[in-house]
C-alpha positions as CSV (number, residue, x, y, z in Angstrom):
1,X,9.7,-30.8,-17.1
2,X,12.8,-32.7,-16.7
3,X,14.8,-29.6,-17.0
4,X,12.9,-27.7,-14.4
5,X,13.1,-30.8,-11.8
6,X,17.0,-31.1,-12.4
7,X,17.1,-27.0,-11.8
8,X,15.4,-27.5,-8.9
9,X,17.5,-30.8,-7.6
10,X,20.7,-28.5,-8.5
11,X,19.7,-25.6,-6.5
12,X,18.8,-28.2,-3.3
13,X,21.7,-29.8,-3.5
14,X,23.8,-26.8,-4.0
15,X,22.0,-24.8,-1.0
16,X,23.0,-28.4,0.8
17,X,26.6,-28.6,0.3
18,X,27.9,-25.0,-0.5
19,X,25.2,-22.8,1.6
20,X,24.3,-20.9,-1.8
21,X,21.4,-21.6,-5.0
22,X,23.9,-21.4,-7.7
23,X,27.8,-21.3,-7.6
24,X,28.5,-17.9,-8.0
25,X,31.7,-17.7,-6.4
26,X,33.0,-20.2,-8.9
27,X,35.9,-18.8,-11.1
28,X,34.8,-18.1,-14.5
29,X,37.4,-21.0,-16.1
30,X,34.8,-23.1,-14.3
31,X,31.7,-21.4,-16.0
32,X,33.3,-21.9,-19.0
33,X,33.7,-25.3,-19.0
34,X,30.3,-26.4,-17.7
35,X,29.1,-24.0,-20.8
36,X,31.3,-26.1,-23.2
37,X,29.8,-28.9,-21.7
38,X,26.0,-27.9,-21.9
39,X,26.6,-27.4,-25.6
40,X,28.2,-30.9,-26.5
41,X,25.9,-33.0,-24.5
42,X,23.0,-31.5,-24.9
43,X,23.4,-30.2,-28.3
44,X,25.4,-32.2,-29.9
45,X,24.3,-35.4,-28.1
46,X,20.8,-35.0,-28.5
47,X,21.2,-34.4,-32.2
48,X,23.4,-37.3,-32.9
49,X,20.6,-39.3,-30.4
50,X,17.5,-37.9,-33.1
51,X,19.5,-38.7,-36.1
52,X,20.5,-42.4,-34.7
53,X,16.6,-42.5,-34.7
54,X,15.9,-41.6,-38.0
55,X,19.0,-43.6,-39.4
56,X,19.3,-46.8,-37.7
57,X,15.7,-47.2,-35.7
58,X,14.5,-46.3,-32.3
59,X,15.2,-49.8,-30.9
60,X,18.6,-50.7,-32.3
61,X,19.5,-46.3,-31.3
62,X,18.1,-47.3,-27.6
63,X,20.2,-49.7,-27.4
64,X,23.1,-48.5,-28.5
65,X,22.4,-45.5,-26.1
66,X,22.0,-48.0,-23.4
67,X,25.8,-49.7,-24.0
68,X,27.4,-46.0,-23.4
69,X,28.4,-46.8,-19.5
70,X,30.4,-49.7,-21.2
71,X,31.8,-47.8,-24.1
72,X,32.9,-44.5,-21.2
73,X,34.2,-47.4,-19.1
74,X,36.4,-48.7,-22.4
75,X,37.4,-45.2,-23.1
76,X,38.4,-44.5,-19.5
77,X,40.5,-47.9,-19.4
78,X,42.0,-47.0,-23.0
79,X,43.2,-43.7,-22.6
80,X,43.1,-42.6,-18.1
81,X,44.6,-46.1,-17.6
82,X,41.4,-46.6,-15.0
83,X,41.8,-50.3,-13.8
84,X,38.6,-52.4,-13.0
85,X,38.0,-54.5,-10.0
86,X,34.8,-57.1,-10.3
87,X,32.9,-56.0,-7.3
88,X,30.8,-59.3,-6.2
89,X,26.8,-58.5,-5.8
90,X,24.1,-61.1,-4.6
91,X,22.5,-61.2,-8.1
92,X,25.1,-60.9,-10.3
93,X,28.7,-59.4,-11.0
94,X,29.1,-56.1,-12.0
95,X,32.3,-54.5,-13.5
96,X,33.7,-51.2,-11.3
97,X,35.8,-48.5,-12.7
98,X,38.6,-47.8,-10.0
99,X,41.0,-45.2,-10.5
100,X,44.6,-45.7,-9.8
């Protein structure tokens, strides 16, 4: 079911912005690449996310699952030199990746 909806919001949103269901007149490098990226994070990332289950628990997997924003946003400071700005909300303040 989730799959289907997120077909369906792709094709909407495709037929929005580029006037066709699918991007077919994207060069195949392209193609390739979303592939490549179908197969790590759904493959890969839903079996690491079953085996954190089995090894470690559902709650303390969850959660760990949860702090990936933070780890990306670590990752993307580390290594893309991203710098972060602290954006000020009503509730609370939130940390905002801005590139350079």
């Amino acid at each position: 079911m989730r799959l289907t909806f997120a077909l369906l919001y792709l094709i909407v949103l495709n037929l929005i912005l580029f006037r066709e269901p699918l991007p077919f007149s994207a060069e195949p490098s392209r193609w390739l690449w979303l592939r490549l990226s179908g197969i790590m994070g759904l493959s890969l990332g839903d079996a690491f996310l079953f085996q954190s289950f089995v090894s470690v628990g559902a709650r303390l997997g969850t959660l760990l699952l949860s702090l990936a924003p933070i780890f990306g946003s670590i990752i993307a400071w580390v290594f893309f030199g991203e710098t972060f700005a602290r954006k000020e909300n009503k509730r609370a303040s939130q940390h905002v990746p801005m590139s350079k």
